[in-house]
C-alpha positions in Angstrom: 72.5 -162.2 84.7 76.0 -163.1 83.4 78.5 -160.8 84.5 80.4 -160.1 81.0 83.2 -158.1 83.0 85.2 -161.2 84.2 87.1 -163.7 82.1 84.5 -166.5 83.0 81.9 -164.6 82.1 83.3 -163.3 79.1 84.3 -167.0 77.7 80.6 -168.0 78.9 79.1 -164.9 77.0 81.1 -165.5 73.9 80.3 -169.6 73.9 76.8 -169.0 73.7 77.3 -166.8 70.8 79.0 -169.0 68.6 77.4 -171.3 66.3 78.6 -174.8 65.3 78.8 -173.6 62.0 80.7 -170.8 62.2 83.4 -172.7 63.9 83.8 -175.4 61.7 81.3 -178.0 63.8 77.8 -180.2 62.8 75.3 -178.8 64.4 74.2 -182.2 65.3 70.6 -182.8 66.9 68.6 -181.8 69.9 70.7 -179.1 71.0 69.4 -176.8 73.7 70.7 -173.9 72.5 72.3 -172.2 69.6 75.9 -172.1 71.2 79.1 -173.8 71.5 78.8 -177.1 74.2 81.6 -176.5 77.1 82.8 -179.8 75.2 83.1 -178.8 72.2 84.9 -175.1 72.5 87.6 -177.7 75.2 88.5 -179.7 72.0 88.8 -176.5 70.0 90.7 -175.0 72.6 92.8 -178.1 73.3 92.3 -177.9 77.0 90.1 -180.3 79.0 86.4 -179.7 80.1 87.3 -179.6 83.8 89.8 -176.6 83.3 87.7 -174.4 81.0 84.2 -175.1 83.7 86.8 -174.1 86.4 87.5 -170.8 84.5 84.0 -170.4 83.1 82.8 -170.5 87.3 85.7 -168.8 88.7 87.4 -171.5 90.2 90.6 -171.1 88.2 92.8 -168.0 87.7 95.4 -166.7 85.8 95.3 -168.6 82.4 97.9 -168.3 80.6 98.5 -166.4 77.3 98.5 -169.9 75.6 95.1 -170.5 76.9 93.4 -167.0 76.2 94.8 -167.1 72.8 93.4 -170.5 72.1 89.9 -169.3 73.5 89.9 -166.4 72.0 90.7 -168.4 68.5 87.9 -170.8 69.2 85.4 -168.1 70.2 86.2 -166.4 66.7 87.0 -163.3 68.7 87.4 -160.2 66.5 91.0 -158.5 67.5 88.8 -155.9 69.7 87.2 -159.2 71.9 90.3 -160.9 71.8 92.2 -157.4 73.6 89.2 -157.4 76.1 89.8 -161.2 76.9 93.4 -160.5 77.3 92.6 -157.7 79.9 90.4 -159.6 81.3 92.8 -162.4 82.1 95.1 -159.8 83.5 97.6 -159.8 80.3 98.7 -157.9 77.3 97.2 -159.3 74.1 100.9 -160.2 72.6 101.6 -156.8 70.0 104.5 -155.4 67.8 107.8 -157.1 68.6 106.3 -160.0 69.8 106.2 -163.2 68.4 102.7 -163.4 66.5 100.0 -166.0 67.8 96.7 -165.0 66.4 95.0 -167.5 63.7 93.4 -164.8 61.4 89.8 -165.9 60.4 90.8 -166.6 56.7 93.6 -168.5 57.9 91.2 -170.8 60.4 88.5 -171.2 57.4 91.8 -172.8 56.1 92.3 -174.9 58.8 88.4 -176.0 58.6 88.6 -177.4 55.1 91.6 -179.6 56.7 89.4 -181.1 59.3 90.7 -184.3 58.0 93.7 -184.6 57.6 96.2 -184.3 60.6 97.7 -180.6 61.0 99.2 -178.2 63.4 100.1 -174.6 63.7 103.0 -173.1 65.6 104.0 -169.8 65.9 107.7 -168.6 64.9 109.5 -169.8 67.5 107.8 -173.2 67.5 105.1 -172.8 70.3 102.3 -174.8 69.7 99.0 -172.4 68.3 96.6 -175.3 67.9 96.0 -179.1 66.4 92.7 -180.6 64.7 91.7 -184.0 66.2 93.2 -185.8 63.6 96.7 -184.6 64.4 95.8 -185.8 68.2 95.1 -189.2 67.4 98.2 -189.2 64.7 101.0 -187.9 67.1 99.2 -188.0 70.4 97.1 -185.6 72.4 98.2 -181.9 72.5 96.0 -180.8 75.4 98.6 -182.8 77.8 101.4 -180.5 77.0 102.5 -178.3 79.8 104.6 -175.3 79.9 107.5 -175.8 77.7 106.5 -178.8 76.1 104.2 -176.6 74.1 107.6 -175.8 72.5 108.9 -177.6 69.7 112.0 -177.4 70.0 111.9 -178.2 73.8 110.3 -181.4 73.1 113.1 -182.7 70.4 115.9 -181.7 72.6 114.9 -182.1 76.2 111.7 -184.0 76.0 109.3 -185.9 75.8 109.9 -186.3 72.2 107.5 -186.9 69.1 106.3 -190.2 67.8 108.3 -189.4 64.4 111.5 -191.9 63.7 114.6 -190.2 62.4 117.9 -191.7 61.6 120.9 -190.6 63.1 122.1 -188.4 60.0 118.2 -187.1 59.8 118.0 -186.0 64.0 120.8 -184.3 63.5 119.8 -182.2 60.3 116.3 -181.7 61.6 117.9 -180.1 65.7 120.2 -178.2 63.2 117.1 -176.7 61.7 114.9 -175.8 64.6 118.0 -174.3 66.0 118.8 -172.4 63.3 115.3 -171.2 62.5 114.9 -170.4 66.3 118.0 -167.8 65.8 116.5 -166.1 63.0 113.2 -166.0 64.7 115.1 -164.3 67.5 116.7 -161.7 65.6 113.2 -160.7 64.1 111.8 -160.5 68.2 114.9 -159.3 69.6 112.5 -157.4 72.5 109.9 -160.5 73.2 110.9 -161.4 76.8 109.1 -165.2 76.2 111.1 -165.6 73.3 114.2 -164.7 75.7 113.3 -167.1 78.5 112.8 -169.8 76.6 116.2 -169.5 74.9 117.6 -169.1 78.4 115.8 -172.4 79.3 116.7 -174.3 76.6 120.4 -173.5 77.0 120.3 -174.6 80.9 118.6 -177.5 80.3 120.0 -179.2 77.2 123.5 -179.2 76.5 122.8 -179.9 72.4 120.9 -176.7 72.2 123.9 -174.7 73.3 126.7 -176.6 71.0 123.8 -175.8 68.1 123.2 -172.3 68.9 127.3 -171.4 69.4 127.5 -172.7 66.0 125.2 -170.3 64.7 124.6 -172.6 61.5 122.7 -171.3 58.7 120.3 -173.9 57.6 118.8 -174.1 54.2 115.0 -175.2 55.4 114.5 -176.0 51.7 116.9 -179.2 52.5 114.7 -180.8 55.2 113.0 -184.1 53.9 109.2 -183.6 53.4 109.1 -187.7 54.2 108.5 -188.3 58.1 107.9 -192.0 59.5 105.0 -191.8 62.3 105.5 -194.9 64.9 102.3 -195.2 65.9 101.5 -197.2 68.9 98.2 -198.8 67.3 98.6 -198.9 63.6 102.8 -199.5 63.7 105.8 -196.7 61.3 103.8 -194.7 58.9 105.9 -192.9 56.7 104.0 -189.6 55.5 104.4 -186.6 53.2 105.1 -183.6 55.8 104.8 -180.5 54.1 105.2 -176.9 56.0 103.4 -173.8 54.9 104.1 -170.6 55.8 101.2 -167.8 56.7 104.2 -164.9 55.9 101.9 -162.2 56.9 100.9 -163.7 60.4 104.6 -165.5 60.7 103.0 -169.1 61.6 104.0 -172.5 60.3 101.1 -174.7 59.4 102.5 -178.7 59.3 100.2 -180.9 56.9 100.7 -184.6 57.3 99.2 -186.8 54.4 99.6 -190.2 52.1 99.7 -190.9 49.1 96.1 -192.4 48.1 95.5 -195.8 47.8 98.7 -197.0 49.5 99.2 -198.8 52.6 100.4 -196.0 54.4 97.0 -193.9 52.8 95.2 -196.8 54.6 97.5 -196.8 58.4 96.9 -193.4 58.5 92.9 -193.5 57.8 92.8 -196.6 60.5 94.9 -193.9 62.7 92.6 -191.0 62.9 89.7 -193.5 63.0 90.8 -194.8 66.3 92.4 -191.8 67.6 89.2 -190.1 66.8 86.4 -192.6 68.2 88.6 -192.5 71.3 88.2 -188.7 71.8 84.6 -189.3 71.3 83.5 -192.4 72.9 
């Protein structure tokens, strides 16, 4: 009998539960039961098999609230699940004052209808919340990001960096803006401690992110070019309609990447997500 009461058995108890369909997936053929594959709640997740068998057996401890929160936004968890998975994980499901994480179902049916065409989700402070495959195979594969490269911001001004090309005058309007929207971000979570140790962080480790923040700019995000060119390592520059939408109610930034049809860059990006894709799979 599954024990329920631990966070293995919880994730185990839940995955069987879910339907393909009610998470946005085929239901394919020949399947042995009516759940979720380990597979396929891993991609939806963005973490790998291997970590989410270890967590499902016991092997591995202490997610982290990244992790629960993706899970628990795969599994479809209602806000009463998703507490108990937090508890069970031995953390507090992020509440008032903190910076909001949760993909509300509407907000995910959303995200289904955009299965593809490459999008992402951050939160308010630029921590990644979650990527559809065809985002992976665009700008490279989420699941690899550790710790603070999870961050936005981190990864423009410490590293690794993105695969998008900016001129000089463009990097430097585009780290004005995430700086910028970071501090106001900031003064809406003054009391999330994350929030605060990433700041800290980012000042110690890049000396750009403190002359930006001692500027204290205010940035007009209305300014910031919807164009972005992709390099791609495969298919070569793509350059791309990048348009940001707001869920005001949930404070999360979706980014929707798309070309106009019928043009060369319409047909780079298709060959893109076709390769990226087939990869994941095969």
């Amino acid at each position: 009998m599954e024990d329920v009461w631990t966070f293995g058995g919880a994730v185990r108890t839940w995955r069987d539960r879910a339907t393909p369909a009610a998470v946005g997936l085929p239901a394919g053929q020949r399947r042995r039961a009516a759940g979720l594959r380990r597979e396929e709640l891993a991609g939806l997740a963005g973490i790998s098999m291997d970590y989410l068998t270890r967590l499902e057996q016991g092997r591995a401890s202490a997610p982290s609230l990244q992790v629960v929160e993706a899970l628990a936004r795969a599994l479809r968890l209602s806000d009463a699940e998703r507490d108990v998975l937090f508890q069970l994980a031995g953390l507090v499901a992020p509440g008032p004052g903190m910076v909001p994480t949760r993909v509300a179902p509407s907000v995910q049916r959303l995200l289904d209808r955009l299965e593809h065409t490459p999008v992402i989700v951050q939160d308010a402070a630029f921590n990644f919340v979650t990527a559809n495959a065809p985002y992976d195979a665009l700008m490279g594969d989420t699941s690899a990001w550790t710790g603070n490269e999870r961050n936005g911001v981190w990864r423009n001004l410490v590293g690794p960096g993105t695969r998008a090309v900016h001129t000089p005058a463009e990097r430097d309007a585009f780290e004005r803006s995430l700086v910028a929207e970071l501090r106001l971000t900031a003064s809406r979570y003054p009391a999330d401690a994350r929030l605060t140790r990433l700041i800290g962080e980012l000042a110690a480790a890049s000396p750009r992110f403190r002359e930006l923040w001692d500027a204290a700019d205010i940035v007009d995000t209305a300014d910031r070019t919807r164009r972005k060119v992709i390099d791609h390592p495969a298919v070569g520059r793509i350059t791309l309609d990048c348009d940001n939408l707001t869920v005001a109610r949930d404070d999360l930034l979706i980014t929707v990447y798309t070309a106009e049809p019928g043009t060369e860059d319409a047909d780079k990006l298709a060959l893109a997500i076709v390769l990226g894709t087939q990869s994941v799979v095969g």
